[in-house]
C-alpha positions in Angstrom: 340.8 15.7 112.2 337.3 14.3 113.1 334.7 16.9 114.8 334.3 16.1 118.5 330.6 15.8 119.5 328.9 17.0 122.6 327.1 14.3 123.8 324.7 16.6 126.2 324.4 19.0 123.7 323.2 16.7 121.2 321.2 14.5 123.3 319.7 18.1 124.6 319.2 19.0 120.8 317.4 15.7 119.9 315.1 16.4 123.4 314.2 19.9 122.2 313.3 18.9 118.6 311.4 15.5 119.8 309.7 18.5 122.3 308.6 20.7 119.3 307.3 18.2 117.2 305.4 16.6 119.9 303.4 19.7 120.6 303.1 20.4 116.7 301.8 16.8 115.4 301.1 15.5 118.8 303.0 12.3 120.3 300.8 9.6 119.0 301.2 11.3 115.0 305.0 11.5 115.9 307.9 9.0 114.3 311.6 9.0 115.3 312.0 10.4 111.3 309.9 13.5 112.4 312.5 14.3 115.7 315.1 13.6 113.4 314.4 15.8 110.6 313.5 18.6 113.1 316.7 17.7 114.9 318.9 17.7 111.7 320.8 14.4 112.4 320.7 11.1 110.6 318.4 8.1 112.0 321.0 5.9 113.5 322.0 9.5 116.0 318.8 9.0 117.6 319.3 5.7 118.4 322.6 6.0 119.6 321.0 8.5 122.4 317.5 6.7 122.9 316.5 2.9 122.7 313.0 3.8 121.2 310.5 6.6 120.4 309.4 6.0 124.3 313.0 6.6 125.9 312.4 10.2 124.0 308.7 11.1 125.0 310.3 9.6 128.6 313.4 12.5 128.1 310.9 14.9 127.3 309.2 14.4 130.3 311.5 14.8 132.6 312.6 17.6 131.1 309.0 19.4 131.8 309.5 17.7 135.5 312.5 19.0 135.6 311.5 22.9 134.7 308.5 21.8 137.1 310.9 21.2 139.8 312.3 24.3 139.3 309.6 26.5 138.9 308.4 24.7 142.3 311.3 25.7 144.4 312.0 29.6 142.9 308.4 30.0 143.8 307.9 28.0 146.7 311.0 30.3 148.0 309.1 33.2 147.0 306.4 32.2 149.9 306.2 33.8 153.3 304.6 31.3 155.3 304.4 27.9 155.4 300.5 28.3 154.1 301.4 30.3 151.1 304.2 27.9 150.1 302.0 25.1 150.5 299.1 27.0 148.5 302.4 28.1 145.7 303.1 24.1 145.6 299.7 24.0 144.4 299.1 25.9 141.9 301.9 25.2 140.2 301.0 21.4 140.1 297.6 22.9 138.9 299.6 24.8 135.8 301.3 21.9 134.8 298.1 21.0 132.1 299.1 24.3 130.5 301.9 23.9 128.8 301.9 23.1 125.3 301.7 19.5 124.2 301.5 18.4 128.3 297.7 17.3 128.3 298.7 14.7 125.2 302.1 13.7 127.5 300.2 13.8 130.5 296.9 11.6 128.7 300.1 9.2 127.0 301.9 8.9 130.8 299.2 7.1 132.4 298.1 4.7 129.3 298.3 1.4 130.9 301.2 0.0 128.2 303.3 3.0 129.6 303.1 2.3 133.3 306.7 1.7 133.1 307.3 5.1 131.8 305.1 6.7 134.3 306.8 5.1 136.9 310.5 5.6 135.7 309.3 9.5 136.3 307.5 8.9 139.5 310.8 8.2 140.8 312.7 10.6 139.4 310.1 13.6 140.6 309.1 12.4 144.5 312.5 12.5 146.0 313.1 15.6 144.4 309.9 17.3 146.1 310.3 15.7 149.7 312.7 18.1 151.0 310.7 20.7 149.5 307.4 20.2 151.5 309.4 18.9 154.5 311.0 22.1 154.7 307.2 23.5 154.5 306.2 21.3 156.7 309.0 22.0 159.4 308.5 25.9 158.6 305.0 25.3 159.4 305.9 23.4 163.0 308.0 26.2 163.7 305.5 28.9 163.2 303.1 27.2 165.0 300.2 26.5 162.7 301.1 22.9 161.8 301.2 20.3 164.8 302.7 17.2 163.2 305.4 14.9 165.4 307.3 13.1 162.7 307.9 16.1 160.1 309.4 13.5 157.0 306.3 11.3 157.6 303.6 14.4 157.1 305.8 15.1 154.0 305.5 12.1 152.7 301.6 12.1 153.7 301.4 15.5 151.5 303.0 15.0 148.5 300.9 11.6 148.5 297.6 13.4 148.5 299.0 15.8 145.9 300.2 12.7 143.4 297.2 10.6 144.1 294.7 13.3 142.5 297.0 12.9 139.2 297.1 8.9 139.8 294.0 9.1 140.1 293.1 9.9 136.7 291.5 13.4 137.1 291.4 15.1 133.4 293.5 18.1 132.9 290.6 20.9 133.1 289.4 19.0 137.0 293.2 19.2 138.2 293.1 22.5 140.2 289.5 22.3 141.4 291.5 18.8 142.7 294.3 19.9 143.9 292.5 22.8 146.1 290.5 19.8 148.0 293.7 17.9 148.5 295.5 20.7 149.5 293.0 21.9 151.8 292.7 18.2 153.2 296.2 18.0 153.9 296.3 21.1 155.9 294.3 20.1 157.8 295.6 16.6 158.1 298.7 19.0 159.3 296.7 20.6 162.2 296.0 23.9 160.7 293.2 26.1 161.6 290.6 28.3 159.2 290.3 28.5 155.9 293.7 29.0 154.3 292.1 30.3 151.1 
């Protein structure tokens, strides 16, 4: 009787070892024989999952977004105020650099020959954080210390100052020194008064 294959799981598999070995030997030193052998499967299973080397640093990108995502909204819920989750949103933007093998991802993301890839993940991530800072944003009408009209719009204006200090260019080690001035620009941008921290 042939073995029935988890298609997630192995796809999951091949995302995890292509992970490993990108940290280890770093993403340009990396061949689909390397996330193969670490994976344990023959050549022709990686293609039958990915199209190219690309479609797997792509997967393992979104799987950091992904954790990103979710690391956003368990601490983002963690917040009091609409201030702190703001601020929370920020610093963990500003700890995405840490993770291991993310500065080479992060540097190999916004080559100009992978624009395509970049973007792919742009639009996998921002309408995944909307709601998030719109709920911010309408927690922060409701207590009183943002004054914005048309909540979705001041969203959008926020998580566009946020993603422009990364589309920027700004290297890894400038990103939270970044991310502070956009952050304190936007709250202000959102009405609020004093020095949030």
């Amino acid at each position: 009787m042939p073995r029935v294959v988890d298609r997630e799981a192995r796809r999951a598999a091949l995302v995890s070892a292509a992970a490993t070995v990108f940290a280890q030997r770093g993403v340009a030193n990396t061949a689909v024989s390397d996330i193969v052998k670490a994976a344990g499967v023959a050549q022709g299973t990686f293609y039958l999952y990915f199209d190219s080397r690309d479609d797997a640093v792509l997967a393992v990108v979104q799987r950091i977004a992904g954790a990103l995502i979710d690391s956003v909204s368990a601490r983002v819920a963690a917040g009091a105020s609409a201030v702190d989750r703001l601020l929370i949103l920020r610093d963990v933007l500003s700890e995405v650099g840490a993770e291991p093998g993310a500065p080479e991802l992060i540097e190999l993301m916004h080559r100009p020959e992978n624009r395509a890839l970049h973007d792919r993940l742009a639009e996998d991530l921002t309408p995944r954080l909307i709601p998030l800072v719109e709920a911010i944003v309408a927690q922060g009408v409701a207590e009183g210390v943002f004054r914005v009209d048309d909540q979705r719009a001041a969203a959008w204006f926020v998580l566009a100052g946020l993603q422009s200090v990364e589309l920027a260019g700004t290297a890894i080690p400038d990103m939270p020194a970044a991310l502070t001035t956009a952050t304190a620009l936007a709250l202000r941008a959102l009405g609020c008064q004093g020095d949030p921290r």
